[in-house]
C-alpha positions as CSV (number, residue, x, y, z in Angstrom):
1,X,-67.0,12.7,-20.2
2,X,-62.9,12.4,-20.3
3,X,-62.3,12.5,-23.9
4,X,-59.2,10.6,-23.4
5,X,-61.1,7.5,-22.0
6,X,-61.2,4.7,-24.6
7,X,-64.8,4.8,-26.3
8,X,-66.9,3.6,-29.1
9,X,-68.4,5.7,-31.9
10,X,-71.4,7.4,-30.8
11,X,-74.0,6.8,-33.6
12,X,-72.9,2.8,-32.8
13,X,-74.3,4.0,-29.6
14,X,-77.0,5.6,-30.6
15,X,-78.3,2.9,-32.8
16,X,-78.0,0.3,-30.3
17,X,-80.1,1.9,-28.2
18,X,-82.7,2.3,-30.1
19,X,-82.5,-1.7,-31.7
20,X,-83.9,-4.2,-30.1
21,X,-80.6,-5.5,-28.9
22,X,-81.0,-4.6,-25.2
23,X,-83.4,-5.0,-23.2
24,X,-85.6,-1.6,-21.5
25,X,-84.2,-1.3,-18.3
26,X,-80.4,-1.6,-19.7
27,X,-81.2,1.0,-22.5
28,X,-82.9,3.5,-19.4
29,X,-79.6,2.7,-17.7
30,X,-77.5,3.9,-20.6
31,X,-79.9,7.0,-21.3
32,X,-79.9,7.9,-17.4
33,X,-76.1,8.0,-18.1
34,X,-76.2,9.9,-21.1
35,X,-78.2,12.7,-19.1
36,X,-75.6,12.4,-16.0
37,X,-73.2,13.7,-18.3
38,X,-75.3,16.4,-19.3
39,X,-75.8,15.7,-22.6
40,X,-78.5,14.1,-25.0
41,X,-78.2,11.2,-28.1
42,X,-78.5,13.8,-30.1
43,X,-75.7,16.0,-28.5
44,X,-73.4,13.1,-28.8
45,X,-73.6,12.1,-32.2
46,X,-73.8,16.1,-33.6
47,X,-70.6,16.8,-31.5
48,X,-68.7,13.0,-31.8
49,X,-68.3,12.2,-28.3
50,X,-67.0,9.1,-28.2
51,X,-69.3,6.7,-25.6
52,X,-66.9,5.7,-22.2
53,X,-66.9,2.0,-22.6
54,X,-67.1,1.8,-18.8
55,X,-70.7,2.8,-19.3
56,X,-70.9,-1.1,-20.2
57,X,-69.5,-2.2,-16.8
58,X,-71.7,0.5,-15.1
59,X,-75.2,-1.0,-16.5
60,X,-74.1,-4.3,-16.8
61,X,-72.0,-5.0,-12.8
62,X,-71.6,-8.4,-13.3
63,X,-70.1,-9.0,-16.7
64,X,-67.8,-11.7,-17.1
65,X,-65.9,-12.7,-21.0
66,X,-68.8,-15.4,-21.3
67,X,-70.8,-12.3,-21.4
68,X,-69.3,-9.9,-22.5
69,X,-68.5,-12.3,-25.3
70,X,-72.3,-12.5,-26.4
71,X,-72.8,-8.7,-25.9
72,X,-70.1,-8.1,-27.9
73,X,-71.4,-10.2,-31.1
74,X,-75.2,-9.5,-30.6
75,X,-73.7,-5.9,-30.7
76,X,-72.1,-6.9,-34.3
77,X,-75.5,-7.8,-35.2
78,X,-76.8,-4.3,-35.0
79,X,-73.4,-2.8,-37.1
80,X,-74.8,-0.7,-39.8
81,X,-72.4,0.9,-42.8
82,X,-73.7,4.7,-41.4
83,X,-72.5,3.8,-37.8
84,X,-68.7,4.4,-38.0
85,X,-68.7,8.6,-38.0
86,X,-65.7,9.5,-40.8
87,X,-64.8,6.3,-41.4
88,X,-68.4,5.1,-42.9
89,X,-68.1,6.8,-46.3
90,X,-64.7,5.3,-47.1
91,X,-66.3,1.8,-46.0
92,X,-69.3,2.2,-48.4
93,X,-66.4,3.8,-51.6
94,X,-63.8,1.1,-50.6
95,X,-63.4,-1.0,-54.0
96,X,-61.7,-3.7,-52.4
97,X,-61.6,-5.8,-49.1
98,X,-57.8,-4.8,-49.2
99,X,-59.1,-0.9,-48.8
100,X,-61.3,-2.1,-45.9
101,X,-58.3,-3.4,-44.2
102,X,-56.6,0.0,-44.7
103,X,-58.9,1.8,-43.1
104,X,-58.3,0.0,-39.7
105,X,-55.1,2.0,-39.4
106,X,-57.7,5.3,-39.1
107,X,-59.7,3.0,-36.0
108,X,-58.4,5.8,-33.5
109,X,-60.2,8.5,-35.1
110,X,-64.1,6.8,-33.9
111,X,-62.9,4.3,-30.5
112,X,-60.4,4.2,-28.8
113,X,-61.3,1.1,-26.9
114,X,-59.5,-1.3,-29.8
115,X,-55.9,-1.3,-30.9
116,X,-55.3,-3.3,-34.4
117,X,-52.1,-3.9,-35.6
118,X,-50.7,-5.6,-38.9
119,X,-48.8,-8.2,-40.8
120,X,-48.8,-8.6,-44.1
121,X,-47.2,-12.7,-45.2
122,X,-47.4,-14.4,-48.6
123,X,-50.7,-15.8,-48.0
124,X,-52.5,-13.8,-46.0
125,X,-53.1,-10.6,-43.7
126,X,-53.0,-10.7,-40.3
127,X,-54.6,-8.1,-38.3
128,X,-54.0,-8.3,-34.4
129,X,-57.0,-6.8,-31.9
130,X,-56.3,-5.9,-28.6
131,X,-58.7,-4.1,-26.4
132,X,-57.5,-0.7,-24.5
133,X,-60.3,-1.0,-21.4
134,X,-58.0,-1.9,-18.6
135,X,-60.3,-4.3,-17.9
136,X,-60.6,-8.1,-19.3
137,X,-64.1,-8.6,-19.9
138,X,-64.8,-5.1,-21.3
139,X,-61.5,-6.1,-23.8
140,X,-63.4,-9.2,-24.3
141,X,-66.3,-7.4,-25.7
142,X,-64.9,-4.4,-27.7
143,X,-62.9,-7.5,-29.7
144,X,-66.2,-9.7,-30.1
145,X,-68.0,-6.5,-31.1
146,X,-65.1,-4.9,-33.4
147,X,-63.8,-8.5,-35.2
148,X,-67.5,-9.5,-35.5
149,X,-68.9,-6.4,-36.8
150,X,-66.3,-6.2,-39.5
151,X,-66.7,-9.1,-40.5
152,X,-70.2,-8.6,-41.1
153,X,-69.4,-4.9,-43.0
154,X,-67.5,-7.0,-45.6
155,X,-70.2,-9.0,-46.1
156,X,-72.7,-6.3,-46.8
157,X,-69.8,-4.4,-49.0
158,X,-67.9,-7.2,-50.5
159,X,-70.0,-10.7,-50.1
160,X,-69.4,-13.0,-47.9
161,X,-66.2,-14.0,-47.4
162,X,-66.1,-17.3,-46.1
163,X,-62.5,-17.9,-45.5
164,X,-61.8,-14.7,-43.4
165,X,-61.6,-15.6,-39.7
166,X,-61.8,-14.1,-36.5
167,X,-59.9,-15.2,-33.7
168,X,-60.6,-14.9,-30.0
169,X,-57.8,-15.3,-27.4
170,X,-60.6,-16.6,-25.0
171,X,-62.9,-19.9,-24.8
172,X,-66.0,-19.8,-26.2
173,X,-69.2,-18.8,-23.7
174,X,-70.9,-22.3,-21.8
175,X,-74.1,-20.7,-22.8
176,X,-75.8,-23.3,-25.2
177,X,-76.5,-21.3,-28.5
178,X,-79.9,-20.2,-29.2
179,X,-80.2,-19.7,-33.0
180,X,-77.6,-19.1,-35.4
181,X,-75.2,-16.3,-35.8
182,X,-74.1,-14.2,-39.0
183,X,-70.7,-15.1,-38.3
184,X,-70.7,-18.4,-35.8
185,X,-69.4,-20.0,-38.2
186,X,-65.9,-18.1,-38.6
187,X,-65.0,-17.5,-34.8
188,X,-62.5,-19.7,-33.4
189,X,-62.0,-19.8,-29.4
190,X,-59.0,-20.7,-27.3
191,X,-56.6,-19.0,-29.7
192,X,-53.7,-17.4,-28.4
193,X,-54.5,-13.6,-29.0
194,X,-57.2,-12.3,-30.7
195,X,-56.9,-11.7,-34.5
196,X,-58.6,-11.7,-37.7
197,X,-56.7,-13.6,-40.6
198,X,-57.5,-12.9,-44.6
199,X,-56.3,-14.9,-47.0
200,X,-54.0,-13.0,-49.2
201,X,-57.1,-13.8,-52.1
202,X,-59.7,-12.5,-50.6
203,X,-57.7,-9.0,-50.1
204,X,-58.7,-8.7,-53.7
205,X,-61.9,-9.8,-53.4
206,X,-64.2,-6.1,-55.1
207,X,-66.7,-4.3,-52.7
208,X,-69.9,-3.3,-54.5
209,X,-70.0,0.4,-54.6
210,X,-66.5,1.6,-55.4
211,X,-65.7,4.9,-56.1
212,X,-62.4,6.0,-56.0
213,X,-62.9,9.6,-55.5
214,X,-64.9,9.2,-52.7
215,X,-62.4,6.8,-51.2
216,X,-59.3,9.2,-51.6
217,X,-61.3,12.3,-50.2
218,X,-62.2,10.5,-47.2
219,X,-58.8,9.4,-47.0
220,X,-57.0,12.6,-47.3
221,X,-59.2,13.9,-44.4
222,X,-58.9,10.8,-42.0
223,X,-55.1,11.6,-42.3
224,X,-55.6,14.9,-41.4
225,X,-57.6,14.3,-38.5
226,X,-55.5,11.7,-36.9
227,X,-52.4,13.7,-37.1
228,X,-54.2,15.7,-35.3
229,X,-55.6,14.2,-32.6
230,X,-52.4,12.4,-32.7
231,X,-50.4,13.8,-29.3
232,X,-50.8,11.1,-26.2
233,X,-53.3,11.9,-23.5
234,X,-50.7,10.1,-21.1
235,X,-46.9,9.1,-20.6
236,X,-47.9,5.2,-21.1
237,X,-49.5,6.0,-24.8
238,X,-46.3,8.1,-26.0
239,X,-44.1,5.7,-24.6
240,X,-46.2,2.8,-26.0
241,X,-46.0,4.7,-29.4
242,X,-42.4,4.6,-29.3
243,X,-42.4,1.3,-28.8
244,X,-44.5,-0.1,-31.9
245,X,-42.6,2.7,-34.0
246,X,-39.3,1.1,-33.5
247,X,-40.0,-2.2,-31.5
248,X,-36.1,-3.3,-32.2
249,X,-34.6,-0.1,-30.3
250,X,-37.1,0.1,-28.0
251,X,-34.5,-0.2,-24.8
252,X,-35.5,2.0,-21.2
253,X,-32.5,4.0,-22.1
254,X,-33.1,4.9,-26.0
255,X,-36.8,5.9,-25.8
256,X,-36.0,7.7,-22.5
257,X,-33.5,9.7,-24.9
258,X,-35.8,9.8,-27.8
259,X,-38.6,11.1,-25.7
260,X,-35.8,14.0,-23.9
261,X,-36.2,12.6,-20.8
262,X,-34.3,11.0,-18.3
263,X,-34.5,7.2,-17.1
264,X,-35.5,8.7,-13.8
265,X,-38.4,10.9,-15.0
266,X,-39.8,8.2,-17.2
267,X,-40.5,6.1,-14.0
268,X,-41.4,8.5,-11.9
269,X,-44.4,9.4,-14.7
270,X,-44.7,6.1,-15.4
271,X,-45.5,5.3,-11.5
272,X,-48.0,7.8,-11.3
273,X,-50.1,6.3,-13.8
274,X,-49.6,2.5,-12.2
275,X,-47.7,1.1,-14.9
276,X,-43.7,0.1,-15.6
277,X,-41.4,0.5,-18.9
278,X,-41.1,-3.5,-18.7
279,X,-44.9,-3.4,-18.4
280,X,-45.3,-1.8,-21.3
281,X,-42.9,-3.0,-23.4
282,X,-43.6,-6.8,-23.0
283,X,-47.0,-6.1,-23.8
284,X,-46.1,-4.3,-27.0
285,X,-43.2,-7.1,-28.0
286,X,-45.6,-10.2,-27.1
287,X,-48.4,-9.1,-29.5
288,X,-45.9,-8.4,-32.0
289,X,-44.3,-11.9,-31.4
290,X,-47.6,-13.6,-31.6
291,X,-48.8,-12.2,-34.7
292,X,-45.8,-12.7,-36.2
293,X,-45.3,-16.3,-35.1
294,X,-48.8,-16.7,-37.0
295,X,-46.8,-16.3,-40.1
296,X,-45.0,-20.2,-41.1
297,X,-42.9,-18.2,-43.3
298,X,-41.6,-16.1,-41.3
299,X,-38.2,-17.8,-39.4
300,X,-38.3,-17.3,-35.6
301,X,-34.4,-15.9,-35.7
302,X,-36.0,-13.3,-37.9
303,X,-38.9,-12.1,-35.7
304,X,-36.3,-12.2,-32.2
305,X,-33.6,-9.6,-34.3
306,X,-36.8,-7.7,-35.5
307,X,-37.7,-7.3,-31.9
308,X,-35.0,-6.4,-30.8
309,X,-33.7,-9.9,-29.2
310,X,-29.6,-10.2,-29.1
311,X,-30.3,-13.8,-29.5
312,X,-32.7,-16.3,-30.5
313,X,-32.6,-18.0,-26.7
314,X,-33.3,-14.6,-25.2
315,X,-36.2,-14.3,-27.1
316,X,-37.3,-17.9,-26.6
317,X,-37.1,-17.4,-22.8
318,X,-39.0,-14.5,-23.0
319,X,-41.7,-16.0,-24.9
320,X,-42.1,-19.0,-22.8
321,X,-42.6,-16.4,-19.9
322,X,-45.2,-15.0,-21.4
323,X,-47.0,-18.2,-22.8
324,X,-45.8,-21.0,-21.2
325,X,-44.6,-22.4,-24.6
326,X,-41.4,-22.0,-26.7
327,X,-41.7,-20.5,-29.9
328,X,-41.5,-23.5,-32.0
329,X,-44.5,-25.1,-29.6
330,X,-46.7,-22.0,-30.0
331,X,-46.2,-21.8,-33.9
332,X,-47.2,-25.9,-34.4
333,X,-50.3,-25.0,-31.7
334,X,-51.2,-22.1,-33.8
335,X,-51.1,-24.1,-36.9
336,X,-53.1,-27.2,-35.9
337,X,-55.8,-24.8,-34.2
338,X,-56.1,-23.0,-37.7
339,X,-56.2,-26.2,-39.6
340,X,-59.1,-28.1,-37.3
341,X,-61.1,-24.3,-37.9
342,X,-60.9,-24.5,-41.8
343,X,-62.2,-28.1,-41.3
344,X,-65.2,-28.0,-38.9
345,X,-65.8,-24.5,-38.3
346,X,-67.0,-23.5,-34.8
347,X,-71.0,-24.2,-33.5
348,X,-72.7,-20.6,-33.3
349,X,-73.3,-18.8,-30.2
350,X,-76.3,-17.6,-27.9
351,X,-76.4,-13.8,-26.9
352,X,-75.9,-12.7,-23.6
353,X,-78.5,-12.2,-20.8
354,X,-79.9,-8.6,-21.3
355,X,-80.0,-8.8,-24.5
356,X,-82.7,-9.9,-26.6
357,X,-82.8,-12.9,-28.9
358,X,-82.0,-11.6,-32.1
């Protein structure tokens, strides 16, 4: 296994193998993969090897979002508080959902299949997904299985938490539903990326087994490990990095000079690996733009000078080539899709074929 592919935690893995989530010949599939590799379940969870997520479109050929959409949350249904390697005992200490939401910025020491990032308004938190698969419907299912499943962890640690939300940037499966879901009832399709939004109450809200000493132990050792594991497998990551790190001097020419390396160089790295600087960067400034758009209080002058935008119609075109909407349109879709969620909810969904009815 490539250690730098994106992955999931292995004793997620594990434990879905040996639920009753998937059905016999997909979990022989998965273990006849696990011996290719030359290892055993054991092997991976003892040593961490994070699972390739291309396993999934190995076993499972034809997967399509509608799919991988129901994978993805009868996955969640199998997310236990021991699955999550280092991160599961500052989960169980965590005395507050706001400590929960911490720990998503330590997600790249267990998968690094999902990418969160974060903004914090007057009312609530808003914690962007996007999937790192390189392929749409795996993306589509590590965001099902990742929003879902932690929306179910705060519901073992904290209660259920009603008004938190997740948010898919896809429409919901045609399947017709089978039975209800732990969490049907806080997904909203059709949005336009893939989020989960807390009101800024329920950051408050107390977990049920605090313990501070616990928490800050774990914590001190997360940091440790990702600073360590920290260097870029690949030009694209570091130059993505730099991007997020400083998304309003984020130009070809100044993170060619903050990297030490010419204009020329970049490209010709960035070729190799079948991606452009404008590839990357869009993709870095867009999320950021539709997260932050997701925030009324935020003005849209402010968010175009915070990425980097020398005016507010440059950043409106650039917006619109992304969406097809200006600013202003995306912000008053945004709002009405939020307000018709908090007032009918969404219908729950069935699970995908090759899994089992749960």
């Amino acid at each position: 296994m490539r250690q730098e592919e994106a992955g999931v935690p292995p004793l997620a893995f594990v434990q879905l193998l040996n639920s009753e989530a998937l059905q016999p010949d997909a979990v022989a599939h998965f273990r006849r993969l696990v011996r290719r590799e030359g290892w055993s379940e054991l092997e991976l969870v003892r040593r961490d090897r994070q699972v390739p997520i291309r396993w999934f479109r190995e076993v499972f050929a034809d997967l399509d979002p509608d799919s991988a959409t129901r994978f993805g949350l009868a996955f969640a249904d199998q997310a236990q508080l021991t699955s999550f390697g280092p991160l599961s005992l500052p989960l169980i200490s965590a005395a507050s959902v706001a400590e929960v939401f911490d720990l998503l910025g330590y997600l790249p020491v267990i998968s690094g299949s999902l990418r969160p990032h974060f903004h914090q308004s007057p009312t609530s938190l808003t914690v962007g997904l996007t999937g790192q698969t390189d392929d749409p419907a795996l993306n589509c299912l590590v965001i099902a299985y990742g929003g879902a499943a932690l929306l179910r962890l705060l519901d073992m640690l904290a209660g259920e938490l009603p008004a938190v939300t997740l948010h898919l940037a896809w429409e919901a499966p045609r399947t017709p539903a089978l039975g209800p879901d732990a969490v049907a009832g806080r997904l909203v399709f059709g949005a336009h990326t893939s989020f989960i939004d807390v009101p800024v109450e329920s950051l408050s809200a107390p977990c049920r087994f605090p313990d501070p000493v616990a928490y800050r132990l774990a914590i001190t050792e997360l940091r440790r490990t990702l600073e360590r594991d920290r260097e870029p497998t690949s030009i694209s990551e570091t130059i993505r990095r730099a991007i997020e790190e400083n998304p309003a001097h984020s130009g070809r020419d100044e993170v060619a000079a903050m990297l030490g390396m010419s204009v020329s160089t970049v490209k010709r790295r960035l070729d190799a690996e079948g991606t452009t600087f404008r590839e990357l960067r869009e993709a870095v400034l867009r999320e950021r733009a539709i997260v932050r758009l997701l925030d009324p209080s935020l003005p849209i002058s402010q968010i175009a000078t915070d990425l980097g935008y020398s005016d507010l119609a440059n950043f409106s075109h650039a917006f619109k080539r992304w969406t097809g909407q200006s600013p202003v349109a995306f912000r008053r879709a945004g709002s009405r899709i939020r307000t018709d969620a908090e007032a009918s909810g969404h219908p729950p969904l069935t699970h995908a074929s090759g899994t089992r009815n749960l």
